[in-house]
MIGULUM-176392 format. One line per field, with one value per residue (C-alpha): residue number from 1; residue in one letter; x, y, z. Coordinates in steps of 0.001 Angstrom, whole numbers, plus 500000, padded with zeros to 6 digits. Layout:
N
pos [NUM:...]
code [A:...]
east [X:...]
north [Y:...]
up [Z:...]
***
This chain:
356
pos [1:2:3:4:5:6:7:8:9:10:11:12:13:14:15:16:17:18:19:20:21:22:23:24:25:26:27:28:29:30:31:32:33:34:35:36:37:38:39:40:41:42:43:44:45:46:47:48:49:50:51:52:53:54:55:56:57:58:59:60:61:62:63:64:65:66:67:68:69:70:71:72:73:74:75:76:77:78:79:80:81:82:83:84:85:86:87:88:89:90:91:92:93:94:95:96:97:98:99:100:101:102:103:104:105:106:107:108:109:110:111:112:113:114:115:116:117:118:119:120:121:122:123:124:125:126:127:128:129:130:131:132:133:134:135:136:137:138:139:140:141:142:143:144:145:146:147:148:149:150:151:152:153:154:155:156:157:158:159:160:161:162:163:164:165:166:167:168:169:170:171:172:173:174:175:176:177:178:179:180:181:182:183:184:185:186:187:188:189:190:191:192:193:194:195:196:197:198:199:200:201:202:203:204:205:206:207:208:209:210:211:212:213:214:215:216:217:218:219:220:221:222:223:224:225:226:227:228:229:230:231:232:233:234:235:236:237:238:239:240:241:242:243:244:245:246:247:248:249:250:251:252:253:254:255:256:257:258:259:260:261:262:263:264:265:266:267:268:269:270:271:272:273:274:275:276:277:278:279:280:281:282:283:284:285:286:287:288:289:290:291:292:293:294:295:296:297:298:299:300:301:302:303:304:305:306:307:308:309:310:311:312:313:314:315:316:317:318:319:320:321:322:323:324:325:326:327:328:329:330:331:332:333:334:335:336:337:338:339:340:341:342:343:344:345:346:347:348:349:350:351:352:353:354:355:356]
code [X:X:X:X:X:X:X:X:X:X:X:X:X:X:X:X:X:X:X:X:X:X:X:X:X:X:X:X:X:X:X:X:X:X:X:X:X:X:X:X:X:X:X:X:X:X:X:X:X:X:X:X:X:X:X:X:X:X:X:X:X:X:X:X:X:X:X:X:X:X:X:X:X:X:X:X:X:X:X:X:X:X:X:X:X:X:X:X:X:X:X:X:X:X:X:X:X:X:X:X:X:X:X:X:X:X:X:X:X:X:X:X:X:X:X:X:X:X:X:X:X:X:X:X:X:X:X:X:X:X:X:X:X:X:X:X:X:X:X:X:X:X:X:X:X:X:X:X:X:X:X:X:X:X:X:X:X:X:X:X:X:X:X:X:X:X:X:X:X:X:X:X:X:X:X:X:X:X:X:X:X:X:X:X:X:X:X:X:X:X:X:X:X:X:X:X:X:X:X:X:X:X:X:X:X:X:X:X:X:X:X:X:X:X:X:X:X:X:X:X:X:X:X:X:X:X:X:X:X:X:X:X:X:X:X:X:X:X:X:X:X:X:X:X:X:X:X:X:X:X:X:X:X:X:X:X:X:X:X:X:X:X:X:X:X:X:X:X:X:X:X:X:X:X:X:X:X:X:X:X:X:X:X:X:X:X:X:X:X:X:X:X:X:X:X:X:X:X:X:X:X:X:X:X:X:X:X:X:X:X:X:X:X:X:X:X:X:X:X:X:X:X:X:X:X:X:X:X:X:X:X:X:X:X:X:X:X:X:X:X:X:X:X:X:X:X:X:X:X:X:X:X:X:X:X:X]
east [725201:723406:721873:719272:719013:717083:717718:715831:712502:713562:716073:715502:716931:719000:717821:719171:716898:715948:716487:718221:716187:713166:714214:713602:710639:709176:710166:709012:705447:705419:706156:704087:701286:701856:700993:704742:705444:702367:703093:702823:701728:700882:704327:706050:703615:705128:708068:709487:706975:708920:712331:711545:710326:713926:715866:713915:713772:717481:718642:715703:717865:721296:719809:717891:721006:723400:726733:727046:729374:726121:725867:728005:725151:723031:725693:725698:721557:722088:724791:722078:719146:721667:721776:718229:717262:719892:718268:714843:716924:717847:714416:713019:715934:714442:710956:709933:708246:706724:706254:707591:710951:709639:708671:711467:714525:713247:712945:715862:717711:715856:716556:720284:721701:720164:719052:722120:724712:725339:724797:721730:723139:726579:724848:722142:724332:727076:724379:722773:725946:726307:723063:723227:726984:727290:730760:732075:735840:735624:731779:731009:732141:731468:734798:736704:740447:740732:742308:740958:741471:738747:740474:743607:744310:743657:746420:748629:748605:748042:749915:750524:748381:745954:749495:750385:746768:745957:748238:746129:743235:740981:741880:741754:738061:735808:738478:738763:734423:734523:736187:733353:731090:733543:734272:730772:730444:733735:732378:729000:731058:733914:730492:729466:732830:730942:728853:727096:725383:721925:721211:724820:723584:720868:723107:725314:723237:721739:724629:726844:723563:723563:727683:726765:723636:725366:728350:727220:724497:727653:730025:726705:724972:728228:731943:734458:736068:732269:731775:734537:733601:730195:731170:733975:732052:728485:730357:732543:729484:727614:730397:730426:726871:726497:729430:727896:724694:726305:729412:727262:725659:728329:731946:733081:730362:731818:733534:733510:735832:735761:733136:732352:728674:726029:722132:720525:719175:722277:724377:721756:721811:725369:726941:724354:724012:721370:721319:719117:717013:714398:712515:715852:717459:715302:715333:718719:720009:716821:715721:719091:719617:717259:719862:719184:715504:716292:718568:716482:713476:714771:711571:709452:708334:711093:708661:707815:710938:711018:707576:709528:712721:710937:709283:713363:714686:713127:712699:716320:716554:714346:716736:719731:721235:723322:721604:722901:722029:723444:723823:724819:727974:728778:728191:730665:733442:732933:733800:736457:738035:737756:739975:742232:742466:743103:745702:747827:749883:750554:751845:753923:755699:759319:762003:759295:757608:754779:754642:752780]
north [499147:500025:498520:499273:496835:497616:495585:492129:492744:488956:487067:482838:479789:478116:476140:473242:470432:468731:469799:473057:474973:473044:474654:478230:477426:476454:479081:482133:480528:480554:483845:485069:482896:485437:488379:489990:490589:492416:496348:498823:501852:503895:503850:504800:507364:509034:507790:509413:512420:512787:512100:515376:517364:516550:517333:520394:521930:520942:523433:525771:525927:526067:529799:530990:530190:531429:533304:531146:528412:527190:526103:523146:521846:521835:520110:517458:516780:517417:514357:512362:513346:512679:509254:508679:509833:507252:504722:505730:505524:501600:500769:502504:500377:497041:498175:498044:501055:501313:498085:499407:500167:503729:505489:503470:504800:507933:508632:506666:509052:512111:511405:510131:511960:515263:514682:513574:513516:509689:507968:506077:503824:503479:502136:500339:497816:497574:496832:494075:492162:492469:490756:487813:487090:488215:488018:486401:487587:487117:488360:490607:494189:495282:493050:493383:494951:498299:500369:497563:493687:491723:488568:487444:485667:489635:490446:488720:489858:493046:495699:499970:501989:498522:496904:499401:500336:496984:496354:498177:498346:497874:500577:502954:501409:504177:506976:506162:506045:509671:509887:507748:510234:511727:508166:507448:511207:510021:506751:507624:510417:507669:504949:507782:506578:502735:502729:500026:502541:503347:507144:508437:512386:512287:510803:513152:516460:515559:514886:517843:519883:518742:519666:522945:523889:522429:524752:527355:527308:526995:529892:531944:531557:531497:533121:531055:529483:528450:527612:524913:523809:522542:520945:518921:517917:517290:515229:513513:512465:511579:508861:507745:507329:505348:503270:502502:501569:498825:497767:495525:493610:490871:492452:489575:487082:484141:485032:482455:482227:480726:478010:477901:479038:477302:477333:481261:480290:479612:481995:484771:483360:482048:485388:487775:489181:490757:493370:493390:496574:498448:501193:503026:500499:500002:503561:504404:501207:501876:498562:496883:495724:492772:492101:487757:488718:491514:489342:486655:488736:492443:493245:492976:496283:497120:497624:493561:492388:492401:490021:487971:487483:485303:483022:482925:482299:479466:477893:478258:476185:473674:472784:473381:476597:478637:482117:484768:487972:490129:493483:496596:497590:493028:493360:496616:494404:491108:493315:494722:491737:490160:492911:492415:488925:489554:492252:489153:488538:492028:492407:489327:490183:490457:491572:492956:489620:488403:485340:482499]
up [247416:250286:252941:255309:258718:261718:264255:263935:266204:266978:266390:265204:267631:265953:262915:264262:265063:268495:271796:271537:268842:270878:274122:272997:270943:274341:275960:273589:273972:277115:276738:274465:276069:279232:276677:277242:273929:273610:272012:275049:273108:276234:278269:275385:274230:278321:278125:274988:276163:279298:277661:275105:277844:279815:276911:275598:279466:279783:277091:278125:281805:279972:278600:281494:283784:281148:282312:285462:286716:287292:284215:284727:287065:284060:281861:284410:283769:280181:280277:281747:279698:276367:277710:278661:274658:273382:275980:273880:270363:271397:272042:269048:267216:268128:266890:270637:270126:266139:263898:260628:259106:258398:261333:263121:261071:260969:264490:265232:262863:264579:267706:268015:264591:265246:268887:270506:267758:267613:264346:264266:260853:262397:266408:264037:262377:265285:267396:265456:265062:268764:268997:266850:268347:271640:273441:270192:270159:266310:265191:268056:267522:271178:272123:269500:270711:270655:273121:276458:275225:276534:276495:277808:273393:272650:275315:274054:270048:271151:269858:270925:273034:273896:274903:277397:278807:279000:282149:284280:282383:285499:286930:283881:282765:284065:283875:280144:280092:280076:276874:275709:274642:271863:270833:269945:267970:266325:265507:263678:261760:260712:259755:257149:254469:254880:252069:254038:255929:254572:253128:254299:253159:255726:258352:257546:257133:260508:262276:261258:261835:265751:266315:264572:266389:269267:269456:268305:271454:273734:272322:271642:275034:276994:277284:275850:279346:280796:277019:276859:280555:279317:276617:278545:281739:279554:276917:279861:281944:278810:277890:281835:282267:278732:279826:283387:281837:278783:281040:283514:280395:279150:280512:282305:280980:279002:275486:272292:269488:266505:265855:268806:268384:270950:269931:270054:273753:275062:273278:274744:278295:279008:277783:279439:282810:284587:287529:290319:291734:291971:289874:289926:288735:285684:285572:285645:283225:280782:281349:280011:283769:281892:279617:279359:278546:276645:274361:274018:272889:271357:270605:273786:275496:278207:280876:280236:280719:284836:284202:281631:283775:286045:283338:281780:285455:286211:282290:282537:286236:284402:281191:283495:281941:284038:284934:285845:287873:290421:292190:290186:292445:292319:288514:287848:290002:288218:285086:286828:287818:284344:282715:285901:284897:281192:281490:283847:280475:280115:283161:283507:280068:280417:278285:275784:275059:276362:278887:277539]
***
C-alpha cells in the first residue's frame, strides 16, 4: 500500500493540555494576527520565474560555451542554480507556494525528479519525519548514523567506515559535502524499492529521464575529459552548497532520545538555530537561515519569516525559552565543534574498544 504525504502545511502543539500546548496556541495567533501566514502569490510567481530562467540560461551557456575549459565556470553556476531549484522544491513541499496536494506533488515531482534529479517522494517523507522529530537520535532521519555519528551514544556503537571517519570527522565534514550531491541521486533512486513511496513509475520514469537527458547533454555537447570534468565539479559543488545551506540548521543544536519528547514549541525552538544576515543571507540559505520560525510554522511564505522571527524572539524571551541565533561563519563552527566533541570517544579508544 501506498502512501502519499506532503509535508504537513503545519504541524499541531502538542495535544497536551495547559501551559505548553497553550504557549504555542498563543503564539501562532499572534502570528497569524500579524497577517504572516498570509499566501504570497506574487514573490513566488518571480521567484520560481527567476529560478527557471537561471536554470534554463545555465544549460543555454553550457552549449554556447561548449568545447572550453570554460565550461567548468558554468558547472560551477549550474551547481548553484541545482541548489537554488531544490531550495524552490522545499518550499513547494510545505505548500508554501500552492494549497493543494495536486499542483504541489506535481511540481514537486517536476522540478526535483526531472529538474534536478533528486526524488521528490524519497526528500518528501524524510523530510516530514525530520519535522515532526527534530534532532531525535531515534525518529529523526537527518541524525541517524551513517557514515558522521552525531552523538557521542552513536560513537560509541558505531561500527566500519562511521568508526574510523568519525575520529576526525570535523575535519572531513565539508570535504565529504562534496560527495553529497551523488548521495542524494543515490538516495531517491534506492527510495523507489519502498513501496511507501507514492506512484514509484513516475518517480522513476522522471528520474531516470533527468540522468539520461543529463549525460547524454555532457558526452554529446562535450569531449569525454571536459565531459567528466563537469559532471565531477557541478555534482561536487551541488552536494557542498546543499550541505552549507542544511548544516547551520540543528548540527550542534540539542539531540533527544528516547521519550524524551518536549511539547511541539519547544521541540521546534530548543533544537533549531537561526543565522543572522542580510539579503544574501536569505538569499544564499533560501530562507532556511529562519530555521526556529521556519519549524514552527512550515507553511508560512519564506519571505515572512524575517517579520515572524521577531514576534518568535521575543514570545520566546517572554515564556523563558532559550533562543537561538547567530552568525553564519559562528554557526558552521558550533557544528564543527559538536562533531569534534562527539568523535572524543573515538579517539580516546584504545586497544580496539571504545573508552567509556
Amino acid at each position: 500500500m501506498t502512501t502519499s504525504a506532503v509535508v504537513p502545511e503545519s504541524t499541531p502543539p502538542s495535544s497536551r493540555p495547559g501551559r505548553a500546548g497553550g504557549d504555542y496556541a498563543r503564539l501562532l495567533r499572534r502570528v497569524s494576527d500579524a497577517g504572516l501566514m498570509n499566501r504570497r502569490p506574487v514573490y513566488y510567481t518571480i521567484r520560481l520565474g527567476l529560478a527557471g530562467l537561471a536554470f534554463a540560461g545555465g544549460w543555454a551557456a553550457f552549449v554556447l560555451v561548449g568545447d572550453s575549459w570554460w565550461t567548468l565556470a558554468v558547472a560551477a553556476f549550474m551547481a548553484v542554480t541545482f541548489a537554488q531549484v531544490a531550495l524552490v522544491m522545499h518550499d513547494v513541499a510545505h505548500r508554501q507556494v500552492f494549497r493543494l496536494r495536486r499542483p504541489t506533488e506535481m511540481v514537486g515531482r517536476v522540478v526535483g525528479n526531472a529538474g534536478i534529479g533528486l526524488g521528490y517522494g524519497w526528500w518528501q517523507d524524510k523530510h516530514t519525519r525530520h519535522h515532526a522529530n527534530p534532532n531525535h537520535e531515534d525518529l529523526d532521519p537527518d541524525v541517524a548514523p551513517d557514515i558522521l555519528v552525531w552523538s557521542q551514544r552513536q560513537a560509541r556503537s558505531s561500527r566500519g567506515l562511521a568508526r574510523v571517519i568519525g575520529r576526525a570527522q570535523a575535519y572531513l565534514f565539508f570535504p565529504l559535502l562534496l560527495l553529497e550531491g551523488v548521495n542524494l541521486h543515490v538516495a531517491g533512486v534506492r527510495a523507489l524499492r519502498n513501496r511507501s513511496v507514492a506512484h514509484r513509475g513516475i518517480e522513476g520514469a522522471l528520474l531516470f529521464g533527468h540522468f539520461a537527458a543529463y549525460l547524454a547533454a555532457l558526452f554529446v555537447v562535450l569531449p569525454a575529459d571536459k565531459a567528466i570534468a563537469f559532471l565531477v565539479v557541478h555534482q561536487a559543488l551541488f552536494g557542498l552548497y546543499m550541505g552549507c545551506i542544511f548544516a547551520p540548521n540543528h548540527k550542534g543544536m540539542p539531540t533527544l532520545t528516547g521519550d524524551a519528547r518536549p511539547d511541539y514549541l519547544r521541540r521546534q525552538v530548543l533544537t533549531s538555530r537561526n543565522v543572522r544576515g542580510g539579503r544574501f543571507t536569505d538569499f544564499a540559505l533560501g530562507g532556511l537561515n529562519y530555521q526556529i520560525e521556519h519549524h514552527l510554522f512550515p507553511s508560512m511564505p519564506t519571505p515572512n519569516l524575517r517579520h515572524a522571527r521577531v514576534i518568535v524572539r521575543d514570545y520566546c524571551v517572554e515564556i523563558g525559552v532559550p533562543y537561538h541565533e547567530t552568525g553564519l561563519i559562528s554557526s558552521y563552527r558550533e557544528a564543527l565543534r559538536h562533531l569534534h566533541h562527539v568523535g572524543a570517544p573515538l579517539r580516546s579508544a584504545t586497544g580496539g574498544r571504545v573508552a567509556s
